[in-house]
DSSP file (Angstrom, degrees, kcal/mol; ACC not computed):
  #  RESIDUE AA STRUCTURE BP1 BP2  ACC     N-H-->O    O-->H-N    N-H-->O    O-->H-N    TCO  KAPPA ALPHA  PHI   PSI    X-CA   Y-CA   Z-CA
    1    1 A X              0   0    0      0, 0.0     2,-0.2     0, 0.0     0, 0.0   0.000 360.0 360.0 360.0 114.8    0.0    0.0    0.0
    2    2 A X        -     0   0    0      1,-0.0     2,-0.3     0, 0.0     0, 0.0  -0.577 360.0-120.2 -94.0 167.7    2.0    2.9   -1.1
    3    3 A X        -     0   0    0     -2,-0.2     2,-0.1     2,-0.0    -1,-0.0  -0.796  26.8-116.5 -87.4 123.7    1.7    6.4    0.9
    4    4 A X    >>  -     0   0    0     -2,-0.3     3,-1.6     1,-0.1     4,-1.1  -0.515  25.8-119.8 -99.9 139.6    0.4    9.9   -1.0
    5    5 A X  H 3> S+     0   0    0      1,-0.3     4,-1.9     2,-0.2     5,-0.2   0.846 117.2  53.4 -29.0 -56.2    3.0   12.5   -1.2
    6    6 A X  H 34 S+     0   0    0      1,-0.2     4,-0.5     2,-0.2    -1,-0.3   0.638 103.3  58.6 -62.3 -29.1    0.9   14.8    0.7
    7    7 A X  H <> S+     0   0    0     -3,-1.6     4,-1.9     2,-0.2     3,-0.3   0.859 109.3  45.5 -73.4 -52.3    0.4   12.0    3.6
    8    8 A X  H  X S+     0   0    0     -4,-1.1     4,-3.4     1,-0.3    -2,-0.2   0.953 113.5  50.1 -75.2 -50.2    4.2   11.9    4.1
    9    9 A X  H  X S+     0   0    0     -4,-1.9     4,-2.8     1,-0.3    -1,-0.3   0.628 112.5  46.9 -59.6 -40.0    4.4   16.0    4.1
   10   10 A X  H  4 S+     0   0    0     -4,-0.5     4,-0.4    -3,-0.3    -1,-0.3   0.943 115.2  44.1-114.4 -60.0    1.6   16.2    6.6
   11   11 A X  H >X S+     0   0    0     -4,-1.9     4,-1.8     2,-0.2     3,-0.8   0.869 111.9  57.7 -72.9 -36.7    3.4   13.2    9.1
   12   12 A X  H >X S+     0   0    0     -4,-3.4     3,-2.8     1,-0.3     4,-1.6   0.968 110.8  39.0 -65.1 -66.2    6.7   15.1    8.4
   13   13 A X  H 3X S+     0   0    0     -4,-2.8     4,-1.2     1,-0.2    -1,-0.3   0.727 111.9  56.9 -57.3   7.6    5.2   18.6    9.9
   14   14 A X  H <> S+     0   0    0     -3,-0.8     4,-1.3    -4,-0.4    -1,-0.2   0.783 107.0  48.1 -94.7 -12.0    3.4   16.8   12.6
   15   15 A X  H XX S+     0   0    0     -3,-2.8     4,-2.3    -4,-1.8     3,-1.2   0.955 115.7  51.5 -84.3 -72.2    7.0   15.3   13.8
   16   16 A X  H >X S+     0   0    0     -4,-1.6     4,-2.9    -5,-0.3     3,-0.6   0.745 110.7  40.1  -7.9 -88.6    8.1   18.8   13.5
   17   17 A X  H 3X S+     0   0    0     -4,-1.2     4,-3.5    -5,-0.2    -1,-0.3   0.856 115.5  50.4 -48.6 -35.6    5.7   20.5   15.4
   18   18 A X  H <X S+     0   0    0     -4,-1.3     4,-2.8    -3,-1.2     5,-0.3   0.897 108.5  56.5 -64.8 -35.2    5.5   17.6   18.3
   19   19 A X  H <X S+     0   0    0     -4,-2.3     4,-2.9    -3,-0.6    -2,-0.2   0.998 110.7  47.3 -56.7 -59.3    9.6   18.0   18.4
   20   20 A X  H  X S+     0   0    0     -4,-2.9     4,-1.7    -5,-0.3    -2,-0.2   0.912 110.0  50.0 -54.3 -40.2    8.9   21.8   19.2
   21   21 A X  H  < S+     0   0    0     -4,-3.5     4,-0.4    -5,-0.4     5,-0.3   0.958 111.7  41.7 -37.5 -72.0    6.6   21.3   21.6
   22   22 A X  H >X S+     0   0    0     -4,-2.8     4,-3.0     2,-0.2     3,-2.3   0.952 114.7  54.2 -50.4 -55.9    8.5   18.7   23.8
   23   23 A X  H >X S+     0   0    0     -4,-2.9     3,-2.1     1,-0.3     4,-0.8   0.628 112.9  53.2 -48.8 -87.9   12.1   21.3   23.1
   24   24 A X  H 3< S+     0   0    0     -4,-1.7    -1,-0.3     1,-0.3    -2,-0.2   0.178 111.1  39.4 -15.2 -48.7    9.1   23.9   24.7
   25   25 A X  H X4 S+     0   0    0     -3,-2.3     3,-1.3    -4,-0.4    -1,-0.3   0.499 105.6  66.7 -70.6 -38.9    8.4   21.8   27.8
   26   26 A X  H << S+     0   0    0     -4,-3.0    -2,-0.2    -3,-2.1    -3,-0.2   0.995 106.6  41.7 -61.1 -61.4   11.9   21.0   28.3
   27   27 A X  T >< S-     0   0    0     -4,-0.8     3,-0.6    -5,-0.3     8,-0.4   0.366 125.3 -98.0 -81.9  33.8   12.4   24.6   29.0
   28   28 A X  T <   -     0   0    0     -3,-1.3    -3,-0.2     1,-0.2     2,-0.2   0.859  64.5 -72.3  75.6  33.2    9.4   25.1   31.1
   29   29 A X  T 3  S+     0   0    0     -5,-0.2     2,-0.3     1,-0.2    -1,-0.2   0.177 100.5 120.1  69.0 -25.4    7.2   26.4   28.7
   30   30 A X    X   -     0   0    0     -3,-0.6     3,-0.9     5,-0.2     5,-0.3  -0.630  67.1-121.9 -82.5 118.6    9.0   30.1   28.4
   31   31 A X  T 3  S+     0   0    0     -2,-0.3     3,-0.4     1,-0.2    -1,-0.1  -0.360 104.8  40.0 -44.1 127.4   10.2   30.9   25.5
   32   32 A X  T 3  S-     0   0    0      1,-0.2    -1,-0.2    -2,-0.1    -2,-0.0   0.063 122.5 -96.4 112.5 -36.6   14.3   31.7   25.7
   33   33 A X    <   -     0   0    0     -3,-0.9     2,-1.3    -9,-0.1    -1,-0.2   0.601  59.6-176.2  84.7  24.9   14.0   28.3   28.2
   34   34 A X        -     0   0    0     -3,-0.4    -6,-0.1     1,-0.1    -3,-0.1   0.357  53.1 -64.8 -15.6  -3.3   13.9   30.9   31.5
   35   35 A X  S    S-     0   0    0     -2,-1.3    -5,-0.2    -8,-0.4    -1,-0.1  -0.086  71.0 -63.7 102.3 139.7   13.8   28.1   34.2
   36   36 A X        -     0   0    0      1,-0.1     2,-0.5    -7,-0.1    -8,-0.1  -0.056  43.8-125.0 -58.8 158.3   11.3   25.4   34.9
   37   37 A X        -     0   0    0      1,-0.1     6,-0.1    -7,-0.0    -1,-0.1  -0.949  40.8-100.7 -92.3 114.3    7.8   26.3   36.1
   38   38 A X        -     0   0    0     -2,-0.5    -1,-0.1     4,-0.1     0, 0.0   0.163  38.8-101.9 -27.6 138.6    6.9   24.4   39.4
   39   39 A X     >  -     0   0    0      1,-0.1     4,-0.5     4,-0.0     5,-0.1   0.156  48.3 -92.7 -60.2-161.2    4.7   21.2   39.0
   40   40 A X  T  4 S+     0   0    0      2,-0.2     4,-0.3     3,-0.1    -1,-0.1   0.407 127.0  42.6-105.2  13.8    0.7   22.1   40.2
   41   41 A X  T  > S+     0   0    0      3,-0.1     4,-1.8     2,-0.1     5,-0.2   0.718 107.9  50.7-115.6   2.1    1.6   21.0   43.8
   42   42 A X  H  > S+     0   0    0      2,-0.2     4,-2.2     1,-0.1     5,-0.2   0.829 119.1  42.6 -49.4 -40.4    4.7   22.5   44.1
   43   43 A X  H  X S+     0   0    0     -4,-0.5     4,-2.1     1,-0.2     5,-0.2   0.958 115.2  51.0 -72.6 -36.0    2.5   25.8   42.8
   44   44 A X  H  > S+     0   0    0     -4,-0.3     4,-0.8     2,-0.2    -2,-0.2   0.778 109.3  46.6 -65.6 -38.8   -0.3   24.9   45.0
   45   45 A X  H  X S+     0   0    0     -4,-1.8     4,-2.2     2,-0.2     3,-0.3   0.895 115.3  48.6 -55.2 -63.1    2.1   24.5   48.0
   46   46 A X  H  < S+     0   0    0     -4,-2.2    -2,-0.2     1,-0.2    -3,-0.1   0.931 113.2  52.2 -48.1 -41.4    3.8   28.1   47.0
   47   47 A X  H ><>S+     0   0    0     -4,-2.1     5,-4.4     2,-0.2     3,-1.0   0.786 108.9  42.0 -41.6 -63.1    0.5   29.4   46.7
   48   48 A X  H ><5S+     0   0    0     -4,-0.8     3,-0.9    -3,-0.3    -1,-0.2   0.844 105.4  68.9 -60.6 -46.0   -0.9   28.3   50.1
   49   49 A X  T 3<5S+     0   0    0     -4,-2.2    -2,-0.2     1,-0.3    -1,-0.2   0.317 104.8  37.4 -89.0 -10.7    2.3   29.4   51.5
   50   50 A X  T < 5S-     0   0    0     -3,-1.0    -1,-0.3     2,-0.1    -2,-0.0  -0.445 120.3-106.6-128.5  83.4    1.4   33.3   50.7
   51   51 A X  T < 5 +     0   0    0     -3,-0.9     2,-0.6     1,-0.1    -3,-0.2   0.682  67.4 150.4  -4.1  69.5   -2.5   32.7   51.7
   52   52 A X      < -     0   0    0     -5,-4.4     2,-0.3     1,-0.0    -2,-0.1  -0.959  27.9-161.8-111.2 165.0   -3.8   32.8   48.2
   53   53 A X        -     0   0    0     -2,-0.6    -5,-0.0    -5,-0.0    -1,-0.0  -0.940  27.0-110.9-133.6 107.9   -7.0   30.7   47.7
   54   54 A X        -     0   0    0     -2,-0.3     2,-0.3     1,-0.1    -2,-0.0   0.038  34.3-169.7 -38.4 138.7   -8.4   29.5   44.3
   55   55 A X        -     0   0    0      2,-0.0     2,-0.3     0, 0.0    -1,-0.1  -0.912   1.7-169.4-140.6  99.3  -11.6   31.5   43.9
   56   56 A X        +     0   0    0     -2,-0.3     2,-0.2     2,-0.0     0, 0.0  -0.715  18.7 156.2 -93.7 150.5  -13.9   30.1   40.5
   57   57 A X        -     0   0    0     -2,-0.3     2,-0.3     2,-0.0    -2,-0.0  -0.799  41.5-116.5-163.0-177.1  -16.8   32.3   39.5
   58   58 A X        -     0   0    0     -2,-0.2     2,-0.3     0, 0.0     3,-0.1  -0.933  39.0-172.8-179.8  94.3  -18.9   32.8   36.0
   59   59 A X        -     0   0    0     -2,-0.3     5,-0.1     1,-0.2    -2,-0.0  -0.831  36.9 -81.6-103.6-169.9  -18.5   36.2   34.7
   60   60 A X        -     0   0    0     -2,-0.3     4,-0.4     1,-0.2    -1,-0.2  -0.084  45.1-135.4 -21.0 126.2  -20.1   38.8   31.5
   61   61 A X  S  > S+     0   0    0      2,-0.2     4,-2.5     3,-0.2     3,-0.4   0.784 107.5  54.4 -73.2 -30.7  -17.7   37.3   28.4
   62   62 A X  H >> S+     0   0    0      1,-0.2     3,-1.1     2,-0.2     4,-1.0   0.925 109.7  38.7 -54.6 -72.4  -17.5   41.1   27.7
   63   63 A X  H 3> S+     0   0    0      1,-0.3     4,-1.3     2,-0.2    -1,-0.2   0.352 119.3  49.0 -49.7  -9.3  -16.2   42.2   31.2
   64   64 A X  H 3> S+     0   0    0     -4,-0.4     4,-1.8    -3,-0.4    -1,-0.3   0.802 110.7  48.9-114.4 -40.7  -14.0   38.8   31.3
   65   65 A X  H <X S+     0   0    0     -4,-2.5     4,-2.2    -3,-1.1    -2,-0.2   0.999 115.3  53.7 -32.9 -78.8  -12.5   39.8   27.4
   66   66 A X  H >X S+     0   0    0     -4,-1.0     3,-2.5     2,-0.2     4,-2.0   0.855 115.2  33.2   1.8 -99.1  -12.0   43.5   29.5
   67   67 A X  H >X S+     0   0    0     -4,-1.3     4,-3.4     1,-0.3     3,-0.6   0.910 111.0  64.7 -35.9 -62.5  -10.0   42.1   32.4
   68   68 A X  H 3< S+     0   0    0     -4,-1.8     4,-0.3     1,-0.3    -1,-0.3   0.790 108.1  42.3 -27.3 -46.9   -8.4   39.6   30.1
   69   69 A X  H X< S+     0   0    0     -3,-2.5     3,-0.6    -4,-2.2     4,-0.3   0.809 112.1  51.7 -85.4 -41.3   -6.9   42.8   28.3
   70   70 A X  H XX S+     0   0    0     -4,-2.0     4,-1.4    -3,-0.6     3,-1.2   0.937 104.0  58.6 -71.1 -31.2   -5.9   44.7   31.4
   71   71 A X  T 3< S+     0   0    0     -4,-3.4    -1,-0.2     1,-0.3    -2,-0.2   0.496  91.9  65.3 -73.5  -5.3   -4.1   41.7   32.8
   72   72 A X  T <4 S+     0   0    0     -3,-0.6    -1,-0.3    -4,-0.3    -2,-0.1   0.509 112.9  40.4 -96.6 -15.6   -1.6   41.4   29.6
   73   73 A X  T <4 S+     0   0    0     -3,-1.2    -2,-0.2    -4,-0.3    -1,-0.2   0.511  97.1 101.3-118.7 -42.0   -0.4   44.9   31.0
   74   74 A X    ><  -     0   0    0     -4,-1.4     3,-0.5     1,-0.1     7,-0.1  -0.349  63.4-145.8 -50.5 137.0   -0.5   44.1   35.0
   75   75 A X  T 3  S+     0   0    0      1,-0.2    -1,-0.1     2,-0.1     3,-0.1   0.799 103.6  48.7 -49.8 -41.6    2.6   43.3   36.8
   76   76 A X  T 3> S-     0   0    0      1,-0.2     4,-1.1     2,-0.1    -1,-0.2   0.499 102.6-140.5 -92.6  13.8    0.7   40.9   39.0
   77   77 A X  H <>  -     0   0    0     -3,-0.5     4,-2.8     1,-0.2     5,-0.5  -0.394  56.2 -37.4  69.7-159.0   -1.0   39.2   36.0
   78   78 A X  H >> S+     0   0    0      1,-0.2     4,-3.2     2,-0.2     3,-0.6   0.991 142.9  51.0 -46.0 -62.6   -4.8   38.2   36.5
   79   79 A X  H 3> S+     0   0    0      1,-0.3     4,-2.8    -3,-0.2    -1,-0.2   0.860 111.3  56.1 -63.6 -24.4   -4.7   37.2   40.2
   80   80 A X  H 3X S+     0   0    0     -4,-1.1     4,-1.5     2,-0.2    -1,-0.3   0.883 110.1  40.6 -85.0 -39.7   -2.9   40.8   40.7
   81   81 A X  H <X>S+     0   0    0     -4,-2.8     4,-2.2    -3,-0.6     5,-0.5   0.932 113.1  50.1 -63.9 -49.0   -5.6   43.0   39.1
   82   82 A X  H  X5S+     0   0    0     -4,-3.2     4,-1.2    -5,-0.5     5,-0.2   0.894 111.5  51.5 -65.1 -25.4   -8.5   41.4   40.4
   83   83 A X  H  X5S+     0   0    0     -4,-2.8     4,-1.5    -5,-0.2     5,-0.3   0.995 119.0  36.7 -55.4 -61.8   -6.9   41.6   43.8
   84   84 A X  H  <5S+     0   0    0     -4,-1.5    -2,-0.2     1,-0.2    -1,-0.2   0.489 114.8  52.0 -64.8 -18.7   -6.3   45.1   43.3
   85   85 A X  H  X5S+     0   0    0     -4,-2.2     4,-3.0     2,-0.2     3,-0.4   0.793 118.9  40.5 -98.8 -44.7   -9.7   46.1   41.3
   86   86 A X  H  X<S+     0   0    0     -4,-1.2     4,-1.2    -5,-0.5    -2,-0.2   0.848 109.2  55.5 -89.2 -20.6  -11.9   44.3   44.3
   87   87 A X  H  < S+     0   0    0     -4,-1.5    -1,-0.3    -5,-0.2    -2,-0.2   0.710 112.8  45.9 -81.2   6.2   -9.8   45.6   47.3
   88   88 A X  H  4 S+     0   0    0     -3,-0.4    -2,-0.2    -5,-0.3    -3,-0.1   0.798 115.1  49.8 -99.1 -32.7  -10.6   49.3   45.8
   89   89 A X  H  < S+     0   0    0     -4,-3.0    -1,-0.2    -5,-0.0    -2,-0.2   0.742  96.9  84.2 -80.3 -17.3  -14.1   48.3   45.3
   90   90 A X  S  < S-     0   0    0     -4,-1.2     3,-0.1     1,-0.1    -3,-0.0  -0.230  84.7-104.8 -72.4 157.5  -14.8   46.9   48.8
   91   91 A X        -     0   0    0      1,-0.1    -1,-0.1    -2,-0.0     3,-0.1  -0.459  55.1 -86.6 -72.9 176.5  -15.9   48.7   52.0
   92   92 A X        -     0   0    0      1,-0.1     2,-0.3    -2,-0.0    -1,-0.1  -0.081  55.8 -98.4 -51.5 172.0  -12.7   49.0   54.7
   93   93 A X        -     0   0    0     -3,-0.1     2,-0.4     2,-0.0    -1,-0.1  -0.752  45.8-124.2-108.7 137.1  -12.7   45.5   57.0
   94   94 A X        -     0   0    0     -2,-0.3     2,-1.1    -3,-0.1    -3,-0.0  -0.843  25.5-100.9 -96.5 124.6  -14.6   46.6   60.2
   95   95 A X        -     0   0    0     -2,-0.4     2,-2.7     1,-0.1    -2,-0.0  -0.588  30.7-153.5 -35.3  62.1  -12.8   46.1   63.5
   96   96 A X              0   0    0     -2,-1.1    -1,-0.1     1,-0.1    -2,-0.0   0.009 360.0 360.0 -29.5  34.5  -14.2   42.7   65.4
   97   97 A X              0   0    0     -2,-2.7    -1,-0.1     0, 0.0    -2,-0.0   0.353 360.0 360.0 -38.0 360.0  -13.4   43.5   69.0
């Protein structure tokens, strides 16, 4: 059963692109190979370890496009605007004596 030109062509870029990946992964995902990225419970540990806590919620696809766009610009990334956008929006924390 012979193999169509176009078949071979197609298997050749798929080697390609799967080689680039793994070379990708090798360096932690970061282009330039910047030092590995921590596994998820090594991140989950780091995580815990300066109190942050995963928080899921459902917003507006506009307002989440929005954020999405400010965050590309934040220093702190996502988690680092929305901290900052929701402690500005909140009332002060009331003393519990």
């Amino acid at each position: 059963m012979a193999v169509k030109k176009t078949d071979l062509e197609k298997n050749k870029g798929l080697k390609i692109a799967n080689s680039l990946k793994q070379a990708s992964a090798a360096r932690g995902g970061i282009p330039g190979g910047a030092g590995a990225r921590p596994d998820r419970r090594e991140q989950r540990r780091l995580d815990q370890e300066q109190g942050l806590v995963p928080f899921a919620c459902k917003l507006d696809g506009t307002l989440a496009r929005r954020l999405q766009a400010l965050a590309v610009n934040h220093p702190g990334g996502m988690t680092g605007l929305l901290n900052e956008l929701l402690a500005g929006a909140l009332p002060p924390e009331q003393d519990q004596a």
